[in-house]
C-alpha angles and dihedrals in degrees: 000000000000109000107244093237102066092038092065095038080049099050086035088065097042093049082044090055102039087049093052083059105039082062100068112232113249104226113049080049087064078063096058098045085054096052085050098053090234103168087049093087093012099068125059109240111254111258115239110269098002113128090208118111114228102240106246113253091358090124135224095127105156115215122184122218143169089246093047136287118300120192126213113248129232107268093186125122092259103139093211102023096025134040087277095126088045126118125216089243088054087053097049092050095050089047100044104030096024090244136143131222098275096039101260105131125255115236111258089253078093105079096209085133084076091031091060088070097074125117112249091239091053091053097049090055086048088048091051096046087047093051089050092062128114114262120251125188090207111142115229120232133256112237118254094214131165102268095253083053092059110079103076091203084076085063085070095078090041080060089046098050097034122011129079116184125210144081123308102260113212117244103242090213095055137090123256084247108046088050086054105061089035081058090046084043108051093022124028098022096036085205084169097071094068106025101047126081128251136230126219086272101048089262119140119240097237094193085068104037108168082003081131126246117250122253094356106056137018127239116265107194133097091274085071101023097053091080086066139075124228084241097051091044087045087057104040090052082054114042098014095240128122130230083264104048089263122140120222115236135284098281105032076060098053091046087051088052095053111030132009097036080063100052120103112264088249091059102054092048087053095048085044081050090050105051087047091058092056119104097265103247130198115246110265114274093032 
């Protein structure tokens, strides 16, 4: 029989582990805020002039839409302006079902249908940087929305027709890397929200995902990335400048500042890999 002692010891050590991850570890959540572009729509855009510094992740991000504006809210550890009364369970579901603290659904300009695909251990590192976060009183926003977008039971049916929750599941007869960058692509990055096509409803047209969206967001699969080299894509998604000297719009500059400048240089390759891999698409429309 086991001596008392060295089974406790034993079980103490193992309770000890699987609480330190459980936890979530804070920087490397600071990663993965990064690779999702977090502070994008959860920090108010400067205003010209002014000498005052937006607070990171306070809220107040305006994003214009065919169905009304959304802003984005304060994720900051308030406990009356922020998530600070937030569980992690509230997190994940939000995360992972759309869904708020007391079960009304989030808008899809949330992208929580490519958040959902996050891995749990990723979300709990992301849950732990967030909780690590100064505090701002800095009340959200309340949507501005069309009068027939506003009742989020309706969101309900959108779910239904377009959204499957649930983790990214690796694609056994693929490479690491390439899995990887799918996993930056479709997850982290939600690359999808922006390059893929709508629908009438807001829902994306999955047979042309990263297709592009007219007029809003360019194609990203080899049809559009073949005229380019690894090592010209490798610098443009770092220092924000083209094979020709030329700069990406407002907001892809804004996307290269903040997120994928500051990815490691075997993501991006993963995430270059990745796009290359994809079925080469004609631009919508063509």
């Amino acid at each position: 029989m086991l001596k008392k002692g060295p089974a406790l010891a034993g079980l103490f050590f193992l309770w000890f582990a699987a609480s330190c991850l459980a936890q979530g570890d804070a920087k490397r959540g600071e990663y993965l805020a990064k690779a999702g572009g977090c502070v994008g729509c959860h920090t108010v855009e400067a205003k010209e002039g002014s000498q005052d510094k937006p607070v990171p992740f306070a809220g107040g991000r305006a994003l214009k839409t065919p169905f009304g504006t959304f802003y984005g809210p304060n994720i900051t550890p308030h406990p009356e302006a922020g998530i600070g009364k937030w569980s992690e369970a509230d997190f994940m579901r939000a995360m992972r079902e759309g869904r708020r603290p007391d079960g009304a659904n989030y808008f899809p300009a949330f992208p929580y249908p490519s958040f959902t695909l996050i891995s749990d251990a990723d979300l709990r590192d992301l849950w732990a940087y967030l909780r690590s976060l100064p505090q701002s009183n800095r009340q959200s926003e309340e949507h501005d929305l069309g009068f027939f977008y506003r009742w989020r039971f309706s969101v309900n049916f959108w779910k239904w027709m377009f959204f499957t929750p649930g983790p990214f599941a690796p694609d056994a007869s693929k490479s690491a890397q390439l899995n990887r960058g799918g996993y930056l692509v479709q997850a982290l990055g939600h690359c999808g929200e922006c390059h893929t096509p709508r629908n009438f409803l807001g829902g994306p047209k999955k047979d042309q995902y990263l297709g592009g969206a007219k007029d809003i967001a360019p194609n990203l699969t080899p049809t559009r990335l073949k005229k380019s080299s690894d090592a010209d894509l490798r610098n443009f998604l770092t220092t924000g400048l083209t094979a020709d000297g030329d700069v990406p719009a407002k907001e892809m500059g804004e996307v290269i500042a903040n997120t994928t400048s500051q990815l490691t240089p075997g993501d991006l390759d993963a995430m270059i890999a990745y796009l290359r891999s994809l079925p080469p698409l004609p631009d919508e429309g063509k």
